[in-house]
C-alpha positions as CSV (number, residue, x, y, z in Angstrom):
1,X,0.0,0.0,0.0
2,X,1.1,3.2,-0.9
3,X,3.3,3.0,-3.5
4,X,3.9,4.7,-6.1
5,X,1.2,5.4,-9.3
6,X,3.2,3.7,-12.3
7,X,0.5,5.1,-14.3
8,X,-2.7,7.4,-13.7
9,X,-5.6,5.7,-15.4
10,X,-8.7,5.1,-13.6
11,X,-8.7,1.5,-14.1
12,X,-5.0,1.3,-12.0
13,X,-6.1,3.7,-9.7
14,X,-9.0,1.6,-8.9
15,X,-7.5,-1.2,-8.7
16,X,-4.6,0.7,-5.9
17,X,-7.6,2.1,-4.4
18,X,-9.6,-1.4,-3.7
19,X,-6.2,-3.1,-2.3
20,X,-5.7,-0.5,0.3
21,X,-9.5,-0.7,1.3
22,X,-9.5,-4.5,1.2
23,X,-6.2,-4.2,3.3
24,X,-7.9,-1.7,5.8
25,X,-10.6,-3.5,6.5
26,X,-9.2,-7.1,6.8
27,X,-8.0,-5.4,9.7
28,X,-11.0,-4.8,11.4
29,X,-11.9,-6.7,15.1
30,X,-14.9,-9.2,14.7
31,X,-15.4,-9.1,18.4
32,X,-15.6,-5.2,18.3
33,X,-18.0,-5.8,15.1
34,X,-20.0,-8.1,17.0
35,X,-21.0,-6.0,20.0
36,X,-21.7,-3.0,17.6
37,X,-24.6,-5.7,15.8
38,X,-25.2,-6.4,19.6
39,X,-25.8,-2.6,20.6
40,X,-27.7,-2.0,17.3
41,X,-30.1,-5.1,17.6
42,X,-30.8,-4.0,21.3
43,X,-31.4,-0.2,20.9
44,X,-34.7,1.1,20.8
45,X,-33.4,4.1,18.9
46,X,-30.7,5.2,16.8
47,X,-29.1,8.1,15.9
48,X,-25.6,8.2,13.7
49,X,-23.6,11.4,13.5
50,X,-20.0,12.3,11.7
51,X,-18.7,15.7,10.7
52,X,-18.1,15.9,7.1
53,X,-17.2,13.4,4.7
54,X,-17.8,11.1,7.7
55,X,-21.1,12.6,8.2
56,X,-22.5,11.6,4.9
57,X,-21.1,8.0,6.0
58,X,-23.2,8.1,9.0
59,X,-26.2,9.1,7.4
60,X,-25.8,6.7,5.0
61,X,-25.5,3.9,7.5
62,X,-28.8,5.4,9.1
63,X,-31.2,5.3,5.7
64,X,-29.8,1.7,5.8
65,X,-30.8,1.3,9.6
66,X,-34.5,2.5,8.6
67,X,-34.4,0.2,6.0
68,X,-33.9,-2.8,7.9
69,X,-37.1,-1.2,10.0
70,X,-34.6,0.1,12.9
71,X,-36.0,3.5,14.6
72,X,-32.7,5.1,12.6
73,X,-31.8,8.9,12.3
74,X,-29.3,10.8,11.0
75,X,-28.2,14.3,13.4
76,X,-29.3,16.9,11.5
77,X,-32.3,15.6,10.6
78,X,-35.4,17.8,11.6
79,X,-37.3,14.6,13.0
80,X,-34.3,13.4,15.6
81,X,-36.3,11.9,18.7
82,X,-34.5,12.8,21.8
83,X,-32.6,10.1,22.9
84,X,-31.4,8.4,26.7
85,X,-31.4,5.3,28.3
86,X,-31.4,1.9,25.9
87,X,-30.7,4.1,23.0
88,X,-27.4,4.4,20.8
89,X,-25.5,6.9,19.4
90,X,-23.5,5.7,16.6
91,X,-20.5,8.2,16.0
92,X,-18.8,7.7,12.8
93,X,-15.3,10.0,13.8
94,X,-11.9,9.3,12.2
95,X,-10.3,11.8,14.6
96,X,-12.3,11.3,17.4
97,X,-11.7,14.9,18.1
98,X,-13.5,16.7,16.0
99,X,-15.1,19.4,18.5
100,X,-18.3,19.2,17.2
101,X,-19.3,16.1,17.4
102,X,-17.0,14.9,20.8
103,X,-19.7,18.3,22.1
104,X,-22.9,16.2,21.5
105,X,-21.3,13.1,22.3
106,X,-20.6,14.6,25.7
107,X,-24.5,15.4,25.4
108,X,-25.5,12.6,25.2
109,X,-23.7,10.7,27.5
110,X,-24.7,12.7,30.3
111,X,-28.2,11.4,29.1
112,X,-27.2,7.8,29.1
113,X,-27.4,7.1,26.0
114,X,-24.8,4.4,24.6
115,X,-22.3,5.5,22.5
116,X,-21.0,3.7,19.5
117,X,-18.1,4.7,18.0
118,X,-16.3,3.9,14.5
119,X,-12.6,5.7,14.6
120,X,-9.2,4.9,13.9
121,X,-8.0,7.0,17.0
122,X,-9.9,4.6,20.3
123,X,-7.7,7.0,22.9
124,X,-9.3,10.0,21.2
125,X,-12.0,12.5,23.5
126,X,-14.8,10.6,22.0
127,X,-13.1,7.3,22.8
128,X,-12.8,7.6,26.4
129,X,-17.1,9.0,26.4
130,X,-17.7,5.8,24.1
131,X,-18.8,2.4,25.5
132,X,-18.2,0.7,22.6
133,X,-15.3,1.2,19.6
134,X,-14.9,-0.3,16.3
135,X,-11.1,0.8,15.4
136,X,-10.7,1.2,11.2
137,X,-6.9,1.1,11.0
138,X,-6.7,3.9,8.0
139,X,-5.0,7.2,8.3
140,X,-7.0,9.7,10.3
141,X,-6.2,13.8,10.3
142,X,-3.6,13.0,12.8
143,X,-2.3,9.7,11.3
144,X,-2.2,7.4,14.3
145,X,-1.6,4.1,11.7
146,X,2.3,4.5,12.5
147,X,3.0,2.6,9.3
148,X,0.5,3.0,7.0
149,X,0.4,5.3,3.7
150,X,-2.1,6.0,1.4
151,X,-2.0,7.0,-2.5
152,X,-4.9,8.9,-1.8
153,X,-5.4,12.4,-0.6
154,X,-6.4,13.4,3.1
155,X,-8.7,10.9,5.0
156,X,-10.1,9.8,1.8
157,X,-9.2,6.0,2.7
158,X,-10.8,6.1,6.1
159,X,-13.9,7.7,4.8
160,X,-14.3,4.3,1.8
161,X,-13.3,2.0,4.7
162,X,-16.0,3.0,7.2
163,X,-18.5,3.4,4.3
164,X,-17.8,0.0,3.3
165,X,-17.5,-1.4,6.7
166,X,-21.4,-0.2,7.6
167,X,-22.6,-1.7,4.7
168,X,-20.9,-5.0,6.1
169,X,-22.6,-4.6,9.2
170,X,-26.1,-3.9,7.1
171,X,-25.5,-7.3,5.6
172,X,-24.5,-8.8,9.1
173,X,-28.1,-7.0,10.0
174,X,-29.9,-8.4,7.5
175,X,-29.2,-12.1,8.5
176,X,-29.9,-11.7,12.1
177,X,-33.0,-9.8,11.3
178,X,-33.8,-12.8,8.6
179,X,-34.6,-10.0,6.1
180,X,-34.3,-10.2,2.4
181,X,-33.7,-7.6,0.0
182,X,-37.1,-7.6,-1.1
183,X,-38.0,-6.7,2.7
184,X,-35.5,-3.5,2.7
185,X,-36.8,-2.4,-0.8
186,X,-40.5,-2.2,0.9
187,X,-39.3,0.5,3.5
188,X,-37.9,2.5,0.8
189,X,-38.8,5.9,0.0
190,X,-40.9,6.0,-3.4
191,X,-41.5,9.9,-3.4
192,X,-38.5,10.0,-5.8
């Protein structure tokens, strides 16, 4: 992983970019995966939140959440139920800095609500409020991997991996919930 582009076609890049998300997510703890399923399965309510590029990963986790028939929002959305005891917050934070969102994580565990978070920096702010921490070893803005490089610019590689990674989960969902496709497709919006 990152070396060098020989060539810059979008068919090599592609093929660069796929091996350092396949890499990144091989990674990934199944016991950590399992209690996130756990903690989503149980919660009575969801809510997912990131701050930009991870943001639209969150949300797009949550649309996937209501999908599956899971009470699932997005923060930001005008319609958030207020959230506290049995209920998860599922933080989608490379950093696990970013002020923003380590403020309404602080929020909401002064309400009790269970905190979920997907990071590649567990010691972060938001890692010490969270109970439960899925680590995506991918460069973060502060590059806590040590080792590993990216060809691509910024977070970029974090923000595929954890995109990737919830869909995983979805799929995970899907078979514990004994849900087909067909199932999801029904709970989708048709005002489009």
């Amino acid at each position: 992983m990152g070396g060098k582009l020989v060539k810059h076609t979008v068919s090599n890049n592609i093929e660069l970019i796929l091996q350092e998300i396949h890499s990144v997510l091989q990674a990934t703890d199944n016991q950590q995966v399992n209690t996130l399923v756990k903690e989503i399965m149980k919660s009575q309510k969801i809510v997912t939140i990131g701050a930009g590029r991870m943001g639209m990963t969150a949300r797009a986790f949550a649309m996937r959440l209501k999908h599956l028939g899971m009470d699932a929002y997005s923060l930001g959305d005008s319609n958030v139920p207020n959230l506290g005891k049995n209920e998860l917050l599922v933080v989608a934070s490379g950093s696990g800095e970013t002020q923003t969102i380590f403020d309404i994580a602080s929020i909401a565990k002064k309400s009790k609500v269970k905190i979920a978070l997907v990071t590649g920096n567990p010691k972060s702010r938001i890692g010490k409020l969270a109970d439960h921490i899925v680590q995506i070893k991918a460069p973060t803005k502060f590059d806590l991997t040590g080792q590993l490089t990216s060809i691509q610019p910024m977070t970029t590689l974090f923000e595929q991996s954890t995109l990737i990674f919830f869909d995983a989960v979805v799929l995970i969902l899907m078979e514990k919930t004994k849900q087909t496709l067909h199932e999801l497709w029904k709970r989708h919006s048709r005002l489009e």
